[in-house]
KOLMIMAR-689827 format. One record per residue: x negated, y negated, z negated of N, C-alpha, C in turn; residue number from 1. Coordinates in Angstrom, 1 decimal, padded with zeros to 4 digits. Each point is the difference from the previous one (the first is absolute). Layout:
X;Y;Z;X;Y;Z;X;Y;Z;NUM;
...
This chain:
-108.6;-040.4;-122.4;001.3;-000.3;-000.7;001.1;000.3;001.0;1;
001.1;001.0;-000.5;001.2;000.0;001.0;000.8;-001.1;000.5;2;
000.2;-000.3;001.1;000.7;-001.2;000.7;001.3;000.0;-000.8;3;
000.5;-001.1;-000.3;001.2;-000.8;-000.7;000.9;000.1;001.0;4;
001.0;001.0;-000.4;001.4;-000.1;000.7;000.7;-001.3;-000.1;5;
000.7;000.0;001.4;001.1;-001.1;000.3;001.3;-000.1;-001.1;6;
000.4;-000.8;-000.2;001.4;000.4;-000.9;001.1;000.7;000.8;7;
000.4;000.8;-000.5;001.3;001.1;001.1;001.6;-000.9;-000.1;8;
000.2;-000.1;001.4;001.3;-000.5;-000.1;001.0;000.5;-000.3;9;
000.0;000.9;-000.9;000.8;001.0;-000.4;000.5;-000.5;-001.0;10;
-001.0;-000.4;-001.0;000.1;-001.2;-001.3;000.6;-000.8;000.2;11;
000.2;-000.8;001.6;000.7;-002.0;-000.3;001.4;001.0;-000.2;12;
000.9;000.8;000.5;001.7;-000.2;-001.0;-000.4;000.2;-001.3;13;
-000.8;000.5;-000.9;-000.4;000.1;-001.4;000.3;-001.4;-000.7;14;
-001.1;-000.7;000.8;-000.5;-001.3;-000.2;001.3;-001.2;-000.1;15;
000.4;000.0;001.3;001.5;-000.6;-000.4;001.0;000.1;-000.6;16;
000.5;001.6;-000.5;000.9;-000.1;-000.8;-000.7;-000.1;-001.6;17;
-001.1;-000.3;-000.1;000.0;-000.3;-001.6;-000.5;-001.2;000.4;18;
-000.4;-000.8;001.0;000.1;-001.6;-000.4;001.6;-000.8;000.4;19;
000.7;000.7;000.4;001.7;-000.4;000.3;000.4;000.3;-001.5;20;
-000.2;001.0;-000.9;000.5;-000.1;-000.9;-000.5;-000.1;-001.2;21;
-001.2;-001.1;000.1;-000.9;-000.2;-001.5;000.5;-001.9;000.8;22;
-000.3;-000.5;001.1;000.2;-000.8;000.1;001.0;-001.1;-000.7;23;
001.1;000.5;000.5;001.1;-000.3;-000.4;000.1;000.3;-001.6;24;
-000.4;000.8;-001.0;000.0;000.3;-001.3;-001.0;-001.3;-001.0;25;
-001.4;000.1;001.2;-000.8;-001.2;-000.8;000.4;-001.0;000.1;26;
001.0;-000.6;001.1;000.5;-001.4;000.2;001.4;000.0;-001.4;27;
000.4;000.7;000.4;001.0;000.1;-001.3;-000.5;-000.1;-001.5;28;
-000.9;000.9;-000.4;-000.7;-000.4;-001.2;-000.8;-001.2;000.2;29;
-000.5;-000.6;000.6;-000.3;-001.3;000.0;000.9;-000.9;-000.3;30;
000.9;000.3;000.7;001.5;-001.2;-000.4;000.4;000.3;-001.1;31;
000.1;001.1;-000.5;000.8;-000.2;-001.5;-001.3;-000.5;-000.9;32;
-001.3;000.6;-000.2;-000.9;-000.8;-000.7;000.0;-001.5;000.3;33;
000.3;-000.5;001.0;000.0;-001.4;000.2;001.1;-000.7;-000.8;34;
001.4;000.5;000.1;001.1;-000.7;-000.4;-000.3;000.5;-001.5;35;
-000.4;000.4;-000.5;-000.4;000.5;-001.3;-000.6;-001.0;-001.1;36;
-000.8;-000.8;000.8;-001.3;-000.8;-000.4;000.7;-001.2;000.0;37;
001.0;-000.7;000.9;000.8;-001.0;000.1;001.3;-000.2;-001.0;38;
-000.5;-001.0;-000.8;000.8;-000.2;-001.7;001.7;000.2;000.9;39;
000.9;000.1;-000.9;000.6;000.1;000.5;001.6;000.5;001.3;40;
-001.3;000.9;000.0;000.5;000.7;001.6;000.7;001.3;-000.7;41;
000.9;001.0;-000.1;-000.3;001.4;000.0;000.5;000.6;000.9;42;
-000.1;001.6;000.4;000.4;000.8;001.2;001.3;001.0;-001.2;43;
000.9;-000.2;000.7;001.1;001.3;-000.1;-000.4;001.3;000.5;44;
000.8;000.7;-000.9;-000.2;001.5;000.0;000.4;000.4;001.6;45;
001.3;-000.7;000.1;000.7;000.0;001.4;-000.7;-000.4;001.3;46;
-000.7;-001.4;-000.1;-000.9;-000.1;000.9;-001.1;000.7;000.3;47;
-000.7;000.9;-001.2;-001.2;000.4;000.4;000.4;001.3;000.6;48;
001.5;000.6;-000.1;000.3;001.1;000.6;000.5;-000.4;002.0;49;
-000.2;-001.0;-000.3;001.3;-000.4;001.4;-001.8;000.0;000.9;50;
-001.0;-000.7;-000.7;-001.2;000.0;000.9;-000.4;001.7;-000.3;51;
-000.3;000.8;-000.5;-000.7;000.6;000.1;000.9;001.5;001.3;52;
001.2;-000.6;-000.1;000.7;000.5;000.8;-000.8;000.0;001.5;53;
000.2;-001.7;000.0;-000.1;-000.5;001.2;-001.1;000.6;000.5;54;
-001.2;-000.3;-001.0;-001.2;000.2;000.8;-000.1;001.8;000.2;55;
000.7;000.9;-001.1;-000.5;001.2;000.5;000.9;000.6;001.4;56;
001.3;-001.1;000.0;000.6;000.1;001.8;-000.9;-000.4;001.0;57;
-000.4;-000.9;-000.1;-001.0;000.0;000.9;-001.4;001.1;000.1;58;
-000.7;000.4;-000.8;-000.6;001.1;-000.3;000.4;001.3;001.0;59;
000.9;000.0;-000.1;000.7;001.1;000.5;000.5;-000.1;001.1;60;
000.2;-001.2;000.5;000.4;-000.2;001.6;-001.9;-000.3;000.8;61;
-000.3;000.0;-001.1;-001.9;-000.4;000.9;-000.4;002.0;-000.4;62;
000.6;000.5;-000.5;-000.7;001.2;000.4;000.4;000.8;001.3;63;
001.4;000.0;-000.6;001.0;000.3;001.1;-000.8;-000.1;001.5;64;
000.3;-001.0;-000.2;-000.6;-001.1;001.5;-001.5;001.2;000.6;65;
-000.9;-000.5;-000.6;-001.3;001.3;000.0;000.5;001.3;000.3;66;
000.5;000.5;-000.7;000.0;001.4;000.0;000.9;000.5;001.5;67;
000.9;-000.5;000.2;001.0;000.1;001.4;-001.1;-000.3;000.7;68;
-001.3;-001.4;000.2;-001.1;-000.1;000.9;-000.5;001.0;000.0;69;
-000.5;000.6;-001.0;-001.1;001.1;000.0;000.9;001.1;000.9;70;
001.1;000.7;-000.5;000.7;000.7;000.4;000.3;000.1;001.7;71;
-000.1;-001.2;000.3;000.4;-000.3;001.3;-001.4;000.1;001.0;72;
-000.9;-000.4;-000.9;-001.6;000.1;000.9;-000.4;001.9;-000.2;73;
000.5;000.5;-001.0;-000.4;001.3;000.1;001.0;000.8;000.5;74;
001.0;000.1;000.5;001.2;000.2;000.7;-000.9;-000.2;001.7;75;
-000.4;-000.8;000.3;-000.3;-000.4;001.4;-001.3;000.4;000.2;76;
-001.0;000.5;-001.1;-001.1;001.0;000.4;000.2;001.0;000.5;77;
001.1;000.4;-001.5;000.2;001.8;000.7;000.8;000.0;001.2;78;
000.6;-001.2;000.4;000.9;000.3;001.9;-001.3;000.2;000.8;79;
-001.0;-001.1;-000.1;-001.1;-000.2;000.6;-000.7;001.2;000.2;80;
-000.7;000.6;-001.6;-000.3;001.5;000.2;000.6;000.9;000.7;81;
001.2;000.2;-000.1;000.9;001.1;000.7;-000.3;000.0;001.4;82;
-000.3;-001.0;000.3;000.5;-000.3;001.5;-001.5;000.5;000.5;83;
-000.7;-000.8;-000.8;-001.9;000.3;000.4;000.4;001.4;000.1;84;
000.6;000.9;-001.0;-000.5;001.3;000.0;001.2;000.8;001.0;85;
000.8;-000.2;000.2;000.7;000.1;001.3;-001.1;000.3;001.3;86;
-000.4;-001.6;000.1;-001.2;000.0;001.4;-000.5;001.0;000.1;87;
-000.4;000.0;-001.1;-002.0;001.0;-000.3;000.6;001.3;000.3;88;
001.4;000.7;-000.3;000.4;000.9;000.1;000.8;000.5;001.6;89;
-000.4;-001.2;001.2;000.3;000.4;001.0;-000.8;-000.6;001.1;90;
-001.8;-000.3;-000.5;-000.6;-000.9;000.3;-000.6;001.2;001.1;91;
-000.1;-000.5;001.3;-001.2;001.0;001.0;-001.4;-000.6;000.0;92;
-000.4;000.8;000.3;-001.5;-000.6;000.2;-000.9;000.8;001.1;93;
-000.2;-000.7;001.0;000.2;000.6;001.5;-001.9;-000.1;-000.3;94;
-000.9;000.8;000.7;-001.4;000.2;000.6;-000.3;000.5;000.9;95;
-000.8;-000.8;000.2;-000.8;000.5;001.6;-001.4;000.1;-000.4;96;
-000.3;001.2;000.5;-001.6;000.5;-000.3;-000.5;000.6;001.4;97;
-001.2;-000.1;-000.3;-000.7;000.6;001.5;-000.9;001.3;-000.4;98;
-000.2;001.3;000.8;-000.4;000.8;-001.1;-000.4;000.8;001.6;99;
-001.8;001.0;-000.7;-000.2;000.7;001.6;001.0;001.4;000.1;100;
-000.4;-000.4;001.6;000.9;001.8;000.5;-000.2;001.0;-001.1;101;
000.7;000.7;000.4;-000.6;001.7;-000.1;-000.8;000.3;001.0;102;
000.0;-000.4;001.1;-000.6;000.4;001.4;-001.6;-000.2;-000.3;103;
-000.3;-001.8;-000.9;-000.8;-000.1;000.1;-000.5;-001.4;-000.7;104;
-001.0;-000.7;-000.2;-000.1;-000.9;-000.5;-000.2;-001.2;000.9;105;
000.1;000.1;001.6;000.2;-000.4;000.7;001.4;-001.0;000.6;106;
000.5;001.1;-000.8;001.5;-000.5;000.7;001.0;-000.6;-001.8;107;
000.5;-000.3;000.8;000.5;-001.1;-001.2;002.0;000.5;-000.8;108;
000.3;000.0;-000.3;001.9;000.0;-000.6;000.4;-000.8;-000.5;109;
001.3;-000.9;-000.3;000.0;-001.0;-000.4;001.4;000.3;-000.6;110;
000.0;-000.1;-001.5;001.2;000.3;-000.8;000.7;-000.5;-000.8;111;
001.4;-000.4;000.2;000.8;-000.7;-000.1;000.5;000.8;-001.6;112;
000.7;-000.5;-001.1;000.5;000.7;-001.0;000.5;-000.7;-000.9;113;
001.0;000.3;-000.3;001.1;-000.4;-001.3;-000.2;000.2;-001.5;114;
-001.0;-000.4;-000.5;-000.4;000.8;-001.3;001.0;-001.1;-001.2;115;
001.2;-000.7;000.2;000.8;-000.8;-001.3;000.9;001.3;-000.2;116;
000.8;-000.8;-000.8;001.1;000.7;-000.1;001.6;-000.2;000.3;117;
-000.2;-000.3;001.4;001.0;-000.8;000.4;000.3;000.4;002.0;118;
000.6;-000.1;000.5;000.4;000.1;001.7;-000.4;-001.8;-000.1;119;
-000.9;000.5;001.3;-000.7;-001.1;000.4;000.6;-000.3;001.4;120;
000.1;-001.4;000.4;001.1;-000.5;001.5;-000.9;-000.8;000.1;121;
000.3;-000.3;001.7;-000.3;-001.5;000.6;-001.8;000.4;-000.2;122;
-000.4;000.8;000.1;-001.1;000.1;-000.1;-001.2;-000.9;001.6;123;
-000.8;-000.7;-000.5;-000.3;-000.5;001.1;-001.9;-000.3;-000.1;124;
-001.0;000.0;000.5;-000.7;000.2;000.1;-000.6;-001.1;001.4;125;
-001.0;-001.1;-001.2;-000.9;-001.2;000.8;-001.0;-000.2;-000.2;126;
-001.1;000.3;001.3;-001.3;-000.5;-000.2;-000.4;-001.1;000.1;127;
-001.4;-000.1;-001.0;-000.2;-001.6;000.1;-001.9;000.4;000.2;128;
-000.3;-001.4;000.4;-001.5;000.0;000.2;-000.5;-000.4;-001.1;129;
-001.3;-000.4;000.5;-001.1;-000.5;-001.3;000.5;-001.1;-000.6;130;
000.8;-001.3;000.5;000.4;-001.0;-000.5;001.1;000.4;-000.6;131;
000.8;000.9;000.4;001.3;-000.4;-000.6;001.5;-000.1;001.2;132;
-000.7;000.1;000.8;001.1;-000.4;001.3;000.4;001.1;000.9;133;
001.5;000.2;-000.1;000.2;001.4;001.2;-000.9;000.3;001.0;134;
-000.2;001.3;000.8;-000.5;000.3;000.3;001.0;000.0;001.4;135;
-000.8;-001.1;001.0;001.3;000.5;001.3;-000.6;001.3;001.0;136;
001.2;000.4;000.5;000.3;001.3;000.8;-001.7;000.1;000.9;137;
-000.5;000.9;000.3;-001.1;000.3;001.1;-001.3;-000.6;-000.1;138;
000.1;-000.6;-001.5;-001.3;-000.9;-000.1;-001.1;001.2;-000.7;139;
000.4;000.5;-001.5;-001.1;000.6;-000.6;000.4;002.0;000.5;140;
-001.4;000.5;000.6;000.3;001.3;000.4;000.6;001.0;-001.0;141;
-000.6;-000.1;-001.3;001.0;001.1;-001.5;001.4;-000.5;000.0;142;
000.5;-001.2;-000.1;001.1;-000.5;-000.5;000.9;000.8;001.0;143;
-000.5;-000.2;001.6;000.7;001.0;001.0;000.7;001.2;000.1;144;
-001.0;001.0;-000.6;-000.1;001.3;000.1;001.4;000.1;-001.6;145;
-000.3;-000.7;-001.1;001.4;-000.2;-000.8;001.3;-000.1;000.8;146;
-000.4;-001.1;000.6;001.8;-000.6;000.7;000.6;001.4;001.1;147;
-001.2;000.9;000.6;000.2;000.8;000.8;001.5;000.9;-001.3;148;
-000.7;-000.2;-000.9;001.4;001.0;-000.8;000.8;-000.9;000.1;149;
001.7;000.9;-000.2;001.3;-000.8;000.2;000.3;-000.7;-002.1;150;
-000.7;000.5;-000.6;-000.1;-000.2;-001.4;-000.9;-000.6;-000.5;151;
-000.5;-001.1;000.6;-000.8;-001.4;000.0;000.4;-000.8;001.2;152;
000.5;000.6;000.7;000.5;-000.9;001.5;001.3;-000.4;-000.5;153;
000.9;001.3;-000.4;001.3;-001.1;-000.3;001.0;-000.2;-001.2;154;
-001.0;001.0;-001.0;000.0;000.0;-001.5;001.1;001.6;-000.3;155;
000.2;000.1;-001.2;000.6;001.3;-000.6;001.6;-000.8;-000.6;156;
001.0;000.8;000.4;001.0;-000.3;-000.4;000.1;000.5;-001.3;157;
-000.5;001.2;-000.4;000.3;000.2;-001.2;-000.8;001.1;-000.6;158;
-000.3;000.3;-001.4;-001.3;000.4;-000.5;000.6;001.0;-001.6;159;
000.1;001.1;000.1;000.5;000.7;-000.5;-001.5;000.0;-001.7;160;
000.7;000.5;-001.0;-001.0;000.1;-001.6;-000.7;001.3;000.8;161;
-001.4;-000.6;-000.2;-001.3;001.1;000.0;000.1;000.2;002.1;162;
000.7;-000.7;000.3;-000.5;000.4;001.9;-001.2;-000.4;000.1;163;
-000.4;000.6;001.0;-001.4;000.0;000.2;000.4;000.2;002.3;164;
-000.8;-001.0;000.4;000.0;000.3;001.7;-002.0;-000.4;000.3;165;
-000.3;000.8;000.7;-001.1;000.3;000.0;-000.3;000.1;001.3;166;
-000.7;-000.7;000.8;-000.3;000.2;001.6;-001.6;-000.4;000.3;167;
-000.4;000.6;001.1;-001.6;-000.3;000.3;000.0;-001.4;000.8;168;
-000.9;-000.8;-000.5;000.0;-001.5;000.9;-000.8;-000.4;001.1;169;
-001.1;000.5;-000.6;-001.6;-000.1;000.3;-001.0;000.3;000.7;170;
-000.9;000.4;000.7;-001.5;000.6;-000.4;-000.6;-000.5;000.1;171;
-001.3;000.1;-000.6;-001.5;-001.0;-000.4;-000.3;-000.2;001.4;172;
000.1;001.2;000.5;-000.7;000.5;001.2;000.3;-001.0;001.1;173;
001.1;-000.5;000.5;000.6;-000.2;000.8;000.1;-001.5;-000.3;174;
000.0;-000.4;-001.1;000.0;-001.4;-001.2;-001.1;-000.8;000.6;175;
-001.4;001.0;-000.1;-001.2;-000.7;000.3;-000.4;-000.2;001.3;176;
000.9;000.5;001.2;000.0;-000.6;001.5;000.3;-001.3;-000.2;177;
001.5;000.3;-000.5;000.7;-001.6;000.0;-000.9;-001.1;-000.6;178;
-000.7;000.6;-000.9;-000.4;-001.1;-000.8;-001.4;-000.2;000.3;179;
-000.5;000.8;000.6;-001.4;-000.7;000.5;-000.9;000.5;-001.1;180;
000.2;000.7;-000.6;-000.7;000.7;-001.0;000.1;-000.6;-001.0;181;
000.4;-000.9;-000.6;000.4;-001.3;-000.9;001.2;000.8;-000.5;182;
-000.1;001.7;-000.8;001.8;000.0;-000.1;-000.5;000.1;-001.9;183;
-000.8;-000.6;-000.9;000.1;-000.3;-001.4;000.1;-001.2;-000.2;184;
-000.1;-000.8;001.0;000.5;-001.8;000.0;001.4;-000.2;-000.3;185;
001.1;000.8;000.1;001.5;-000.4;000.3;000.3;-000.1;-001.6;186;
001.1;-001.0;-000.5;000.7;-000.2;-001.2;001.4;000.4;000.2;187;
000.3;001.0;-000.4;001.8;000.2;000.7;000.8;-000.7;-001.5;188;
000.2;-000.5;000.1;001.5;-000.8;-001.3;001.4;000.0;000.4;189;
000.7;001.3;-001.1;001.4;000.0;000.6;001.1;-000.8;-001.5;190;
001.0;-000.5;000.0;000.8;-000.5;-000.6;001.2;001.1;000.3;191;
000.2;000.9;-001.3;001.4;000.5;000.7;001.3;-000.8;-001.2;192;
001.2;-000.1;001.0;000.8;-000.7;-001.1;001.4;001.1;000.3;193;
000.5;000.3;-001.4;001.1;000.9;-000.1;001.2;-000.7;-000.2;194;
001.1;000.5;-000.1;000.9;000.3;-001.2;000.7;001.0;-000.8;195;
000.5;-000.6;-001.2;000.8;001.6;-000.4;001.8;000.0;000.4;196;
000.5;001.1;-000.7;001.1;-000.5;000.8;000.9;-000.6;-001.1;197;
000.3;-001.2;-000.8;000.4;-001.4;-000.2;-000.9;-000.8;000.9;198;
-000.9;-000.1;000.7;000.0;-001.5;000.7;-001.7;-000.3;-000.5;199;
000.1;000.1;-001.0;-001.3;-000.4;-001.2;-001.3;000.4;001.1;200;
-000.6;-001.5;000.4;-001.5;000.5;001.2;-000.9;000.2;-000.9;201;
-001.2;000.7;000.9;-001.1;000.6;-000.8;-001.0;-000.1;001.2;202;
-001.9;-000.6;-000.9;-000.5;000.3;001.4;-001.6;000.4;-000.8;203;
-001.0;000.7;000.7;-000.4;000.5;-000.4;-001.6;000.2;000.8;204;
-001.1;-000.6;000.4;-001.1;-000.1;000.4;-000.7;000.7;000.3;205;
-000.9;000.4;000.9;-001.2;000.9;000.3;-001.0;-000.9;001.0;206;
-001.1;001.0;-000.6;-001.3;-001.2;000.5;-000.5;001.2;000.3;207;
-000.8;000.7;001.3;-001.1;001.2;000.4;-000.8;-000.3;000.8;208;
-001.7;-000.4;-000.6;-000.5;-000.4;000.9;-001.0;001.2;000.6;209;
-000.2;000.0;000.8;-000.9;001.4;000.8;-001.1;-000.1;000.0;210;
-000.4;-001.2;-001.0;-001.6;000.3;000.0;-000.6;001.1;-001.3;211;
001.8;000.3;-000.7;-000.1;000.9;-001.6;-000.6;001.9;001.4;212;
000.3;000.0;001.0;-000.2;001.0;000.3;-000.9;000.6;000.4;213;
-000.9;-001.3;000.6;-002.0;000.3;000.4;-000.1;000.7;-001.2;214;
-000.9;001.3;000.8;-000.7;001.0;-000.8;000.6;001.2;-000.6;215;
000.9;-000.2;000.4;001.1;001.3;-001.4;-000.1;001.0;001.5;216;
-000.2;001.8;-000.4;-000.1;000.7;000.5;000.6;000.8;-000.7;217;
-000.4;001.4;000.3;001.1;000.9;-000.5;-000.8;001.5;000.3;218;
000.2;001.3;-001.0;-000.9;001.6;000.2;001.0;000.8;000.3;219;
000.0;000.6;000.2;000.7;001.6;000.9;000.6;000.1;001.0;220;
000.0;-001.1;000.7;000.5;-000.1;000.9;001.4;-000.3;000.3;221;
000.8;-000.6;-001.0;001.1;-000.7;000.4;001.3;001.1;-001.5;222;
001.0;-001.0;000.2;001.0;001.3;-000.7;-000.4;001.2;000.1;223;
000.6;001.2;-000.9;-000.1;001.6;-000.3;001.3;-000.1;001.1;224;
000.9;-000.5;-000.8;001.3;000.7;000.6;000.0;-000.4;001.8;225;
-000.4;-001.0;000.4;-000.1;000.0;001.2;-000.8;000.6;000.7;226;
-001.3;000.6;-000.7;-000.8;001.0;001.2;000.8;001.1;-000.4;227;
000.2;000.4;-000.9;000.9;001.5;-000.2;000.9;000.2;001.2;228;
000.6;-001.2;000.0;001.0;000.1;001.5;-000.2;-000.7;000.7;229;
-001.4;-000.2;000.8;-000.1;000.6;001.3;-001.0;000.9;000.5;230;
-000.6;000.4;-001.4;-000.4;001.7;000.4;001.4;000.9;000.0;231;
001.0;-000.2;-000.6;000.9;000.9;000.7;000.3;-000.3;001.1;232;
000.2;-001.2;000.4;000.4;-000.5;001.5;-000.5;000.8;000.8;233;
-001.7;000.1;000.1;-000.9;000.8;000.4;000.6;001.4;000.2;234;
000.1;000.5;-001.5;000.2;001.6;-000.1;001.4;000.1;001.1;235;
001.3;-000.8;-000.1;000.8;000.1;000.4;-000.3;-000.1;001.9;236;
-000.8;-000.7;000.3;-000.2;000.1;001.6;-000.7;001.3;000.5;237;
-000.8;000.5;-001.3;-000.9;001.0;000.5;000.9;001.4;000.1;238;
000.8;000.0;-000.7;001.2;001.0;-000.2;001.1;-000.1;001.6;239;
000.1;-001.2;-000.3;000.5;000.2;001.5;-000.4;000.1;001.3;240;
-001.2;-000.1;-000.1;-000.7;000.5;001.2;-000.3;001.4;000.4;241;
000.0;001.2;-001.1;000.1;001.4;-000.4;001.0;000.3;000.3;242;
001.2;-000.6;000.0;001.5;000.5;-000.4;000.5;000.3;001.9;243;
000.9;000.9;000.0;000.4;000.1;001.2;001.2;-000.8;000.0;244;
000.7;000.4;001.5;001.3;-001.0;000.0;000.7;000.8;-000.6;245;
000.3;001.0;-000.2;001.0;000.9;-001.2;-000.4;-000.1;-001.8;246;
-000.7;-001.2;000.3;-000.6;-000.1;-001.7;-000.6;001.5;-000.4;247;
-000.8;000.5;000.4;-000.5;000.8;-000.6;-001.5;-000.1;000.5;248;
-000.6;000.6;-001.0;-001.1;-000.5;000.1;-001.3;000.6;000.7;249;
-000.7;-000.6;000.9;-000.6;000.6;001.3;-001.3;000.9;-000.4;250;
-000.4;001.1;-000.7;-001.1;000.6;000.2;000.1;001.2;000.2;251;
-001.4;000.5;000.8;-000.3;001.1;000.5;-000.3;001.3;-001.2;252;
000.5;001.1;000.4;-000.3;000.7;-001.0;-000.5;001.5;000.3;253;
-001.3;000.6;-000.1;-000.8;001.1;000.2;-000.1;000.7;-000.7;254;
000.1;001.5;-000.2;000.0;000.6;-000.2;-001.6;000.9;000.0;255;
-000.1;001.4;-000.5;-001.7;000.4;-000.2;-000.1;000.8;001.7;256;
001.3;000.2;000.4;-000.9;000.5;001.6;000.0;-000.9;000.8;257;
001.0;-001.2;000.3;-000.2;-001.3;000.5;-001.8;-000.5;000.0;258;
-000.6;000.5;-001.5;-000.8;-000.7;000.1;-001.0;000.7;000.6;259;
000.0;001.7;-000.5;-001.1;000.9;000.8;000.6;-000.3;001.6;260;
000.7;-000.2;000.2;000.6;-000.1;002.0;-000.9;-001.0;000.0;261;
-000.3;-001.1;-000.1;-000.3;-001.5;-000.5;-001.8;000.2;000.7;262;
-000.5;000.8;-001.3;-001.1;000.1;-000.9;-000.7;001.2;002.0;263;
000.8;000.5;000.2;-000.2;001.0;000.7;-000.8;-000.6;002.1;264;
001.3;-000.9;-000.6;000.2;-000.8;001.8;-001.5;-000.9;-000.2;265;
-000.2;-000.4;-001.2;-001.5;-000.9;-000.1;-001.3;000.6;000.2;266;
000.2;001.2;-000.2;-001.0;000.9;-000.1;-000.5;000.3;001.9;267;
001.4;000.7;000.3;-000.1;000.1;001.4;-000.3;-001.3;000.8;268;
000.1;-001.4;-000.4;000.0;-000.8;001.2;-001.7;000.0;-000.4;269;
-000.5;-000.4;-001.2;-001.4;-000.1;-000.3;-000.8;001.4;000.6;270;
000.4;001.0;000.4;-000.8;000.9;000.1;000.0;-000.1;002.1;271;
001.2;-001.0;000.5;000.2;-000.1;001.5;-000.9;-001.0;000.0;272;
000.1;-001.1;-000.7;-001.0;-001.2;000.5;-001.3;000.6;-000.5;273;
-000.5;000.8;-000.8;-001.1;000.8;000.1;-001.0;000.7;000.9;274;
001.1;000.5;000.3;-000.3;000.6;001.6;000.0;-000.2;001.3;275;
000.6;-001.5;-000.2;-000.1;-001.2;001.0;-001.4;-000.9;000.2;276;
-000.2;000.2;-001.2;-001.2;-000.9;-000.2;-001.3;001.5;000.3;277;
000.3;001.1;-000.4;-001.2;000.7;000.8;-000.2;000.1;001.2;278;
001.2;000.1;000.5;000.1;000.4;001.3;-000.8;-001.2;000.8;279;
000.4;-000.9;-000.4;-000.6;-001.5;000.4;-001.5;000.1;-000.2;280;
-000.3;000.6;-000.8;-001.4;-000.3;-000.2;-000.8;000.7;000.7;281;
């Protein structure tokens, strides 16, 4: 069976203005059927007009009343709304991700980025441990190698739509001296808290634990685009080691009697050490 909707409060002004104005109608026809039944009694034409006055003034000051309420509670959504959609429309939303080199999977980058749609300030960036509690200076070795940047050391003044700053932090390599070989044990938890520019703070969590990284390896040997260049690096040193100091470029060049001259003088020394070696014998 489909579950039984709630009644919508959409209905209670419905609700009140037809019992504000049946109420008052059924009390009224109660009274005239009453004075009716009482020998005696009768009601004037004038009277019954002076009450039905009365009560439909009142009627009309109880809708009144409602409707300026309603008016005034739906008046103060849409300020509400506006303003929500104001925010939304200059809200930043600052990230920090950690992501491997190009160099290698070794080595680590750590990247900062503005993906709202808003200039992000006061940007500031705080680690915390497994409990919950800052992380003080010189205690945990990763938290260090962060603060070594001046953009966790002493935060970002300001954070342009779609910026992106991107720097190397890291290496595994170097990670696992410090740490005694223990380097998938570490929980790094950062808190970054922003603003936009009205004032309006923002903050925004990361949790990376390094045990997600045991096992992940990697085939071809690292980026395309970074071996591409530094086999030109290569090509580029090997070139200049050919090259003369006039830039031009250093080889020998022979010609077909060069080579019979050449071809000729080999002939003659193999035919002297020839006759070196008989003579010797």
């Amino acid at each position: 069976m489909p579950p039984q909707s709630k009644p919508s409060r959409a209905g209670l002004p419905l609700l009140i203005i037809v019992f504000s104005v049946t109420l008052p109608l059924l009390f009224f026809f109660g009274w005239a059927v009453g004075r009716q039944n009482v020998p005696g009694v009768s009601i004037s034409p004038d009277s019954i007009s002076s009450w039905v006055s009365a009560l439909a003034t009142v009627a009309i000051a109880v809708l009144t009343f409602i409707l300026a309420k309603e008016t005034w509670y739906l008046r103060e959504t849409q300020t509400q709304q506006l303003a929500e959609l104001k925010r939304e429309n200059i809200r930043p939303n600052v990230n920090v991700q950690l992501d491997p080199s190009r160099v290698g999977l070794n080595f680590v980058d750590v990247k900062v980025s503005n993906l709202g749609k808003g200039i992000a300030r006061k940007v500031v960036v705080e680690f915390l441990d497994r409990q919950g509690a800052r992380v003080a200076e010189g205690v945990d070795p990763v938290v260090e190698k962060f603060r070594k940047l001046a953009i966790f050391r002493q935060g970002i003044e300001s954070m342009g739509i779609g910026q992106v700053i991107t720097s190397f932090v890291f290496s595994f390599i170097d990670l696992n001296d410090e740490l005694k070989g223990e380097i998938f044990k570490p929980l790094l938890q950062m808190v970054v808290r922003f603003e936009d520019i009205e004032g309006n703070q923002y903050k925004n969590e990361f949790v990376v634990d390094f045990a997600q990284y045991q096992g992940i390896s990697e085939l071809g040997g690292g980026d395309p685009l970074h071996l591409m260049s530094e086999e030109l690096k290569k090509l580029c040193g090997v070139m200049e080691k050919v090259a003369r100091s006039d830039n031009r470029i250093g080889v020998n060049v022979y010609d077909t009697e060069d080579r019979e001259a050449e071809l000729a003088a080999t002939r003659k020394y193999l035919s002297e050490q020839k006759r070196i070696a008989q003579g010797n014998g």
